[in-house]
Every structure is written in structure tokens, then in C-alpha cells.
C-alpha positions in Angstrom: 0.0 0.0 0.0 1.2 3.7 -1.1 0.3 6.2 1.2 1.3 10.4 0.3 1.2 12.9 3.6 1.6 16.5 3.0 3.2 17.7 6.5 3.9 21.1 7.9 7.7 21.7 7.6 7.6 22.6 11.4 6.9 19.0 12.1 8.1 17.3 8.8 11.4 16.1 10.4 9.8 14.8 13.8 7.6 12.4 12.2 10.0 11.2 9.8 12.1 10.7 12.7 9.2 8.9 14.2 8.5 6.3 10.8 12.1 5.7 10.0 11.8 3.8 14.1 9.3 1.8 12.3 10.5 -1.3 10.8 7.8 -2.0 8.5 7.5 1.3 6.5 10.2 2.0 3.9 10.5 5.5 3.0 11.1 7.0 -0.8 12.3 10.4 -0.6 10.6 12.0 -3.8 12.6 14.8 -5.8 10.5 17.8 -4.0 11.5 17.0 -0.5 13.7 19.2 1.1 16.2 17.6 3.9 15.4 19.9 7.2 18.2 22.4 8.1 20.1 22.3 11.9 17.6 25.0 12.7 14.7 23.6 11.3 15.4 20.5 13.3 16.7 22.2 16.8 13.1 24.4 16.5 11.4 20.9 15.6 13.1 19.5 19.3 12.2 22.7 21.3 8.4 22.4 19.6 8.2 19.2 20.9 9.9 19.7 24.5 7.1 22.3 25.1 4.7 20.0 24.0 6.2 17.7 26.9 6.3 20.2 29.5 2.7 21.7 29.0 1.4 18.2 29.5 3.1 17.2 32.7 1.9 21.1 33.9 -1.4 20.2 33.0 -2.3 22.6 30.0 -2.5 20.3 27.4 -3.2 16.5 26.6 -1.5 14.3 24.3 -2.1 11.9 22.4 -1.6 8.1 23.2 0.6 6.7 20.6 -2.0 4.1 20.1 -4.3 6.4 19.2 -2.5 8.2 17.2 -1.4 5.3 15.3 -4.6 4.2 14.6 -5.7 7.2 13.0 -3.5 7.0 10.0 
């Protein structure tokens, strides 16, 4: 099965950090996709940190992983 995502650049490089963990997905990087930068990346981290650190204060709630996996 072929599946296309169109994914914000801001979180681009987290999820594919997230599917390459997968061992059943295989990934073709198509002609148009650009490799994040260092800054791109190190925003990417801090993004998600926050994310972290708003949900052990409280503000927010995440997602299980379960849950989100079954939603794609």
C-alpha cells in the first residue's frame, strides 16, 4: 500500500524521525522533498519539549501513541 502525507515543515522532520523507528514502512524520498536544516530540526526539538512540558503542567493532553497510530 502507497500512502502520500503532505506535512507542515515545522513538524516534517519529527515524524520522519518517528516512521524511520518503524520497521515496517520503507521510505522514498521524492525529488521535491527538502532535507530539514540544523535550525529547522533544533526548532522541531524545542516544539516538541514544550509540547512535553505543558502536559506534565497540566495545559495540554496528548495523544496516546495508540491512538495516534490508529488514526493513520
Amino acid at each position: 500500500m502507497k500512502i502520500t502525507l503532505e506535512i507542515d515543515s515545522e513538524k516534517a522532520s519529527a515524524f520522519l524521525n518517528f516512521i524511520r523507528s518503524l520497521d515496517f514502512i520503507k521510505i522514498k524520498v521524492q525529488e521535491d522533498f527538502e532535507e530539514p536544516t540544523k535550525e529547522e530540526i533544533l526548532q522541531s526539538i524545542e516544539a516538541g519539549l514544550k509540547e512535553v512540558k505543558d502536559h506534565l503542567e497540566g495545559k495540554i493532553k496528548l495523544k496516546e501513541a495508540r491512538t495516534f497510530l490508529d488514526e493513520l
